[in-house]
N, C-alpha and C positions, 0 to 999 in steps of 0.2 A: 348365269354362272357357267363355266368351262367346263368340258367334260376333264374329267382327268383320266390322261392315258393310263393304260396299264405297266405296270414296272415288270423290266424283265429280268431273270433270274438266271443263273448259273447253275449245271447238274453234270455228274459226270456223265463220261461215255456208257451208252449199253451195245451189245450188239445188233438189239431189234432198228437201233437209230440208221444201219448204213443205209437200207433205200432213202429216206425222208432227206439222212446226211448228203448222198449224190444228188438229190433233186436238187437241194440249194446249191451244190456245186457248182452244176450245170445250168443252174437258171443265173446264177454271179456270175456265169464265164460268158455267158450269151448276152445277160443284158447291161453288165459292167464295163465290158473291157473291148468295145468293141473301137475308141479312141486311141486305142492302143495295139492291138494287135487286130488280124487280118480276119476273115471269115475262116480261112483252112487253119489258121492258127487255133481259132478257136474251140472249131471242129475236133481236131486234132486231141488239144487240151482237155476238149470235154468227154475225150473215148475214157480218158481213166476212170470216170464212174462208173465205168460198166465191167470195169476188169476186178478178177476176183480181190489181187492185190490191193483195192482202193479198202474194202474194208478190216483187209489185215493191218494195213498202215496205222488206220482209224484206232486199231484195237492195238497194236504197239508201241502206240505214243499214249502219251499223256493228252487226251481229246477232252476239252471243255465244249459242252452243249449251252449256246444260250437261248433261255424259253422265254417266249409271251405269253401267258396264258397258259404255261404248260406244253404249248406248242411253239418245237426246238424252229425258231428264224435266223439261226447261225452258227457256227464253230470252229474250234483254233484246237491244233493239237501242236505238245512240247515235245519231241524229239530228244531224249537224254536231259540233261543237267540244262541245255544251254542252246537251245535251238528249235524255232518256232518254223515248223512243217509246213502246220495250214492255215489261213485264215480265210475263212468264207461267210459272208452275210447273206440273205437271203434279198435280192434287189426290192423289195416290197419294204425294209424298213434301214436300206443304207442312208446313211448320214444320220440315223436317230441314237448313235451310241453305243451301237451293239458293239460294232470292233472294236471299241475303247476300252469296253466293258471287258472283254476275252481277253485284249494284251494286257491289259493291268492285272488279271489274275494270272495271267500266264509268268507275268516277270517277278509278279508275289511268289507265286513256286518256283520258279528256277532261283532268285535269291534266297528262298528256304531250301534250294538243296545244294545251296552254297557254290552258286555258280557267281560271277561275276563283272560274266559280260552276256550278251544275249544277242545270238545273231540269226536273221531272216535274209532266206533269197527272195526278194520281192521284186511279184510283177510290174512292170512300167507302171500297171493301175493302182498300184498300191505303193510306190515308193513314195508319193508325195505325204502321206500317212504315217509312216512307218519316221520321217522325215522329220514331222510335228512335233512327234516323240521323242526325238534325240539319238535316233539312229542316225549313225554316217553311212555313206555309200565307200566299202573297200574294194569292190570291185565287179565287173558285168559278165556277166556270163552268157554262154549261148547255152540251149538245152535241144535237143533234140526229140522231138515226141510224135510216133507215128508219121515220120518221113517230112515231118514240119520244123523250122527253127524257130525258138521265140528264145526272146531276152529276157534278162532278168537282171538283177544287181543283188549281192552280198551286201546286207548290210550289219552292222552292229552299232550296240549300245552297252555301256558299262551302267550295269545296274548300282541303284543307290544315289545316283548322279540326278541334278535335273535336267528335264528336257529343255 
């Protein structure tokens, strides 16, 4: 017989979560995205865990924790009514559902606080993702982060629609 995996769970944000939260950051930006962006890009991107900033952000947005076992392997936080900040998996359980898991509650709350449309700046490594979902790309942007440039794309999706 099959083992049956563990199912994972949804909790909100606490503040004890920022270290645990930047470890999967940093461990997505190093072992995710490396197809996409540079090593100094990386570098670069991964200093935000370390600034005091990364856990105010955490604590300002609306931050979904997704647990296995009680222990957080990812998270997304909602930025106002209508804007998806972060999403991070922890590369130990990317492609098992986690991020499907966070943007479908994420778009569940933003359409209960009566938002309409839903838009992410998503990385190169995540627009094919965000893309599945029925997000369109409106436009690319550059970003500047610790003297490094990386790209991104705007994208949106009007809620209630299918993908």
């Amino acid at each position: 017989m099959g083992q049956t995996l563990p199912k994972p769970a949804l909790r909100p944000f606490l503040p004890d979560d920022v270290p645990v939260l930047a470890a999967i950051f940093t461990a997505s930006i190093e072992q995710l995205t490396g197809d996409d962006y540079s090593e100094a890009q990386q570098q670069a991107w991964m200093e935000a865990a370390e600034d005091e900033e990364f856990g105010k952000r955490l604590a300002s947005d609306l931050t979904l924790i997704a647990t296995l076992e009680g222990s957080p392997v990812g998270f997304a936080s909602l930025r106002g009514a209508d804007h998806i900040r972060m999403l991070y998996v922890h590369p130990a359980v990317a492609g098992q559902g986690i991020a499907t898991m966070l943007v479908d509650a994420l778009e569940k709350l933003a359409g209960s606080r009566g938002a309409k449309s839903l838009s992410v700046d998503a990385s190169d490594t995540a627009e094919g993702f965000f893309a599945k979902r029925g997000y369109t790309a409106q436009q690319r942007n550059s970003v500047t982060i610790n003297d490094e440039w990386l790209a991104n794309t705007t994208m949106k999706k009007t809620l209630g629609a299918a993908p």
